[in-house]
N, C-alpha and C positions, 0 to 999 in steps of 0.2 A: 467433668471439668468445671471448677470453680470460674464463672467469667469475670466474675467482680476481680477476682484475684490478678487471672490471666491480665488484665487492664493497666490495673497497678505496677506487673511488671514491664508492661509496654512503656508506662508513663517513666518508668523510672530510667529507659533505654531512650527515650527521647529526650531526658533532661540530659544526661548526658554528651548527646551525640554532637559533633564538632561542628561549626559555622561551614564545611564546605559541605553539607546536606547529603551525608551519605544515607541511602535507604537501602530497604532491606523490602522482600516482597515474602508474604507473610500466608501463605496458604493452608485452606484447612479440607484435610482428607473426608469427613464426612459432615454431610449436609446440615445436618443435625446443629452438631455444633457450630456450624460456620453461620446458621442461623440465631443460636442461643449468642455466642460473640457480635454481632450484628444488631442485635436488640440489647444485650449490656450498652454497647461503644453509643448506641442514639442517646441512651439515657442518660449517659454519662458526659455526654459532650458536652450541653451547656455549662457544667460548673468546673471544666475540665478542660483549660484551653488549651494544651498541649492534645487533645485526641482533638481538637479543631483542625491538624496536621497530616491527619489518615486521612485517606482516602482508598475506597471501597470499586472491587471490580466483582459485582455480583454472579457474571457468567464465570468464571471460575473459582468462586467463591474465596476470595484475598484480599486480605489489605495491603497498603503499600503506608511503609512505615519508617520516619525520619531517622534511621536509629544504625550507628555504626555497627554495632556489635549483637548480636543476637544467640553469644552461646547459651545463657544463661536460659532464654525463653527454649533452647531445641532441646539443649539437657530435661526439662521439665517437660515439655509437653512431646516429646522426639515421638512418639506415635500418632499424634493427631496431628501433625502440623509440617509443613514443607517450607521450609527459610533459604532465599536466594538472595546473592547481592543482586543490586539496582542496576544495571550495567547501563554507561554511556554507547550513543547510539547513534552514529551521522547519515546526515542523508548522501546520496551517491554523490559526490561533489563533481562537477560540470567538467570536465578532460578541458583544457586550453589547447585550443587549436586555430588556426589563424582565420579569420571572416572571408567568406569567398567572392561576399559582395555581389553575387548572383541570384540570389534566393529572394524569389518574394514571397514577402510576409501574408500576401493575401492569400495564395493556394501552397503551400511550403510543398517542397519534392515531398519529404514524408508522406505527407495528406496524399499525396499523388501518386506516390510509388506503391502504397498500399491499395491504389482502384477504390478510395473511400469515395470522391466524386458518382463514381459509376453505380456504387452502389447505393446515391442517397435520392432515387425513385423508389428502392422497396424500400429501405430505414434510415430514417434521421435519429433514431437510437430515441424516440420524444419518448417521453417520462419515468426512462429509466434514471433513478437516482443511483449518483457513484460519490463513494466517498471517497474522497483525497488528503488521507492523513500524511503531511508534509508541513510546509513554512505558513501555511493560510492563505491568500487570494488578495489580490487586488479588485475592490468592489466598484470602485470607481473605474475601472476601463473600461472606455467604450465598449469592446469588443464581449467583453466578460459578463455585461449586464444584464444581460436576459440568462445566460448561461448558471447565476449563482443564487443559494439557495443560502439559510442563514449560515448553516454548518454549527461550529461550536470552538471553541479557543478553548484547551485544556490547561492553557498555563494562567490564563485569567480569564475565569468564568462569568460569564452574563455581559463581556464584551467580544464584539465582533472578532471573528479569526482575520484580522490585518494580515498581511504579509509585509514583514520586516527584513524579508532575505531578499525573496524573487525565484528561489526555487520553486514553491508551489503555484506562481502566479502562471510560468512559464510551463509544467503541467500542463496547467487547467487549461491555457490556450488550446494546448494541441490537442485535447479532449474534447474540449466544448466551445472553444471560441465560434462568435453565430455576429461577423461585424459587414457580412455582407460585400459588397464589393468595395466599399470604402474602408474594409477593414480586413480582419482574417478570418478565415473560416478552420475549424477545427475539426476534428473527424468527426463528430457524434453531434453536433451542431445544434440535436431540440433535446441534445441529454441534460442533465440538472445536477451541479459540482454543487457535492455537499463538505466544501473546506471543512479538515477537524486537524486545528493544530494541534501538533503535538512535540512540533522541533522551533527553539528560538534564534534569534536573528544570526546565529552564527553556524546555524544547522545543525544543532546539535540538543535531543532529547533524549529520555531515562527510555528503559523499557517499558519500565511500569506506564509512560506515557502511550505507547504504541499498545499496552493490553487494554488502558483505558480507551483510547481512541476507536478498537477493534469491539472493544466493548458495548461502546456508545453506537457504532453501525449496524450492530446485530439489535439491539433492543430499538431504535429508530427504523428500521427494516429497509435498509438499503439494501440496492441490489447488485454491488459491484464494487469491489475496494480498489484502489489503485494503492502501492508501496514502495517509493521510488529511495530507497534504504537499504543498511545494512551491517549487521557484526560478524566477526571471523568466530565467534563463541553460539555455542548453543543456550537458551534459555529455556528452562522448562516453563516457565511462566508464559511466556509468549509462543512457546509451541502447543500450550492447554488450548488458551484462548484461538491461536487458527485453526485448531482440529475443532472446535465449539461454534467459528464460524463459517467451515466447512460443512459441519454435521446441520447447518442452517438455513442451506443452501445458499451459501454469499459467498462466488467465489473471489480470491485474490490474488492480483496478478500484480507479482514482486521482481524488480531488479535486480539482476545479476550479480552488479559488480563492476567496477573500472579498471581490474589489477591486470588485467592484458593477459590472463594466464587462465590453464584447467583450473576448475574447481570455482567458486563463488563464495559467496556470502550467505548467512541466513539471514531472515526467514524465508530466501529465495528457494536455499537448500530442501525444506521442508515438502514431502512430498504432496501435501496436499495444499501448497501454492499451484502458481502457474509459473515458473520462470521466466526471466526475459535477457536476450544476451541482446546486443545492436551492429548492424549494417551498418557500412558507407556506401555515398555513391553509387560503387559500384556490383552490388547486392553483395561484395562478402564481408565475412565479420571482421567487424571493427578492429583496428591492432589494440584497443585501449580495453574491448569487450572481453570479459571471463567466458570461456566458454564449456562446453561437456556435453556427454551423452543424457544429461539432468537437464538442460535446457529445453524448452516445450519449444518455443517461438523465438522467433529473432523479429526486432522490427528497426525501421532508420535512426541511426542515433547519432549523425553527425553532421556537426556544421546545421543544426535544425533551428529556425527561426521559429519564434512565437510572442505572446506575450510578454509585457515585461513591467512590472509599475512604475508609475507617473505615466500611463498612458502610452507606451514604449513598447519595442518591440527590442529582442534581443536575439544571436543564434551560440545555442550552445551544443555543446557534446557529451553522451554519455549515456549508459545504459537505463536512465530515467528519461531521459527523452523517449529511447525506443519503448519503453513500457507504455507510455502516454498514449503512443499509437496502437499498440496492441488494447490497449482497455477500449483505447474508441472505436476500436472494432467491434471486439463483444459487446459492448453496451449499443450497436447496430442490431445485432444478432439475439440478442435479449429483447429488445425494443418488436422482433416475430415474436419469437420463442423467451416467454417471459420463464418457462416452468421449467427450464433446463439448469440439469442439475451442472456444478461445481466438476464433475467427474465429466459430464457430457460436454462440458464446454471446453475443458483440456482436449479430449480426445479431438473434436472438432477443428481446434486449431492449429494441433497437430497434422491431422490426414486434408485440411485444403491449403495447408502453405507451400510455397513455390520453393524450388529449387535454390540453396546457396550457392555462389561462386565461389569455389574453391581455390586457396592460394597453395601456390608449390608445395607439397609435402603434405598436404591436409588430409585426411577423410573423412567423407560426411559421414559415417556414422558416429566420429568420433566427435562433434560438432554439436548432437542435439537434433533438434528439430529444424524447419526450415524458415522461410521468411512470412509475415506476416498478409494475408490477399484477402479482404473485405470483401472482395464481388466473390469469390471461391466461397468466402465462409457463409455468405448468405444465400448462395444456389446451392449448399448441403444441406439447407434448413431440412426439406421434407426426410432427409438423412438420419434426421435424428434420432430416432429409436434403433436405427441399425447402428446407429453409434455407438448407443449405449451399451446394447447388449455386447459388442465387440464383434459384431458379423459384417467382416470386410471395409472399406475405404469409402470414405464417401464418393459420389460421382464429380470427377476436376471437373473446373470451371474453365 
């Protein structure tokens, strides 16, 4: 492959391409040349302010590239090369449902209803790093301050991951909020939110932003993604990159979905996530939760109070809430068992979660997995080799 060439026809697809910034994700089948492209595009880029506009996702070897139309480059290179569009990509957007005015923000049922209190004599989850690719963090909350790490803002780099929405803010609370008794406590309370925006103030970012953001946690060596997202569309691009952050051992634990029905979203779909569907109240699944026999975990996803910015606390609903809980579980159980794999940490959270409450007409097999139990999942710890290999249940809590 000519690279000088290959370039010049990029350049000429980006001149073109229209002000609403459609991209195109730009993959190359063999290593070789994804490196020979890679050391053209450096060279080229200072006299070349149009390839100022790529950006590079190294773990699965792609560019993401400003440019509507891409026949011209697959017609030419259709053997080395793999061309997706950029697909838009919302985070779980919060179910409205009415404030119960019950709930305090200092110990939320959530945090409670999972037995995270009980279990934070064996683990406060301390210096497991999780990254929370969402809306960015509030760094100024009391609550959040000891809990946040620099992380990384993909839409404008070298400034902090603000949170412009309050999605990710609300998160991070209920992972890591550590505000004590004057404040809220979150499951995993000595873990370390490493904010990586990658969706802006209206909740809403590319894929390409989600393979970079997955990108940037496997080469910084976190040890825990949270994804509280989702498309009704498969991308191969963002399914490379989670089989890449599996193969890493990092695993990722993705929300379901809001659409009240079977079936979900990806990359929840994707079998080497962890899914997450969400509980009310009264442990059964939420009427707003996606649910299936796909589903690993279920955790509270309603009416759940947490952080919120300007120092605020807020309660929302929605299968990102329940995620939040489930990740501050594992990052407890990480915080023993730092060297468990992605495979042993599904199975785990599977075989110690508790019973759903079924509503008329239900079956739990047809449901998924059960409810999320922090104390369960950290008295299977010595379990863990029998996990893995698949010999039998762990011993209930």
């Amino acid at each position: 492959m000519d690279f000088y060439e290959f370039w010049q026809a990029v350049l000429k697809e980006i001149a073109t391409a229209p002000a609403d910034e459609e991209r195109r994700i730009v993959t190359f089948h063999d290593p070789r040349q994804y490196a020979g492209a890679l050391s053209q595009w450096k060279s080229l880029k200072p006299s070349r302010p149009g390839l100022r506009k790529v950006k590079v996702s190294p773990l699965i070897r792609a560019f993401v590239v400003p440019a509507a139309g891409a026949g011209k480059l697959m017609h030419k290179y259709a053997g080395a090369l793999t061309i997706e569009e950029d697909l838009r990509i919302q985070i779980h957007s919060p179910v409205t449902s009415p404030a119960t005015g019950k709930s305090s923000h200092y110990l939320p049922w959530g945090v409670r209803a999972i037995r995270a209190p009980q279990a934070w004599s064996r683990s406060t989850g301390v210096h497991i790093k999780i990254g929370v690719i969402d809306t960015g963090a509030d760094f100024l909350h009391p609550d959040l301050k000891a809990s946040l790490a620099s992380g990384v803002n993909l839409l404008h780099r070298g400034i902090l991951p603000l949170d412009d929405n309050g999605h990710g803010t609300h998160i991070a609370g209920t992972l890591a909020a550590a505000g004590g008794t004057r404040g809220m406590m979150g499951v995993a309370p000595r873990s370390l939110i490493y904010p990586v925006k990658a969706f802006d103030h209206t909740g809403s970012a590319y894929v390409s932003d989600i393979v970079l953001g997955i990108d940037w946690c496997v080469q910084n060596r976190i040890d825990l993604i949270n994804m509280s997202f989702g498309m009704k569309t498969r991308s191969k691009a963002l399914h490379d990159v989670v089989v890449k952050a599996y193969r890493a051992g990092i695993p990722i634990i993705a929300s379901s979905g809001n659409d009240g029905k079977r079936g979900g979203d990806y990359p929840a779909r994707y079998s080497e996530t962890i899914a997450v569907g969400a509980i009310d109240h009264k442990r059964r699944v939420a009427s707003f939760s996606n649910r299936g026999a796909y589903i690993d975990v279920y955790g509270p996803g309603e009416n759940v109070p947490s952080c919120w910015p300007k120092e605020g606390y807020k309660e929302m609903s929605g299968t990102s809430m329940a995620t939040s809980h489930v990740t501050g579980a594992a990052a407890l159980l990480l915080g023993l068992c730092p060297e468990l794999t992605p495979r042993q940490l599904k199975l785990l959270l599977r075989r110690t979660s508790s019973p759903l409450r079924l509503r008329k007409g239900q079956r739990r097999t047809a449901l998924g997995g059960g409810v999320v139990d922090a104390l369960r999942l950290l008295r299977a710890r010595t379990h863990v080799r029998r996990a893995a290999s698949g010999a039998g249940p762990a011993a209930p809590g």
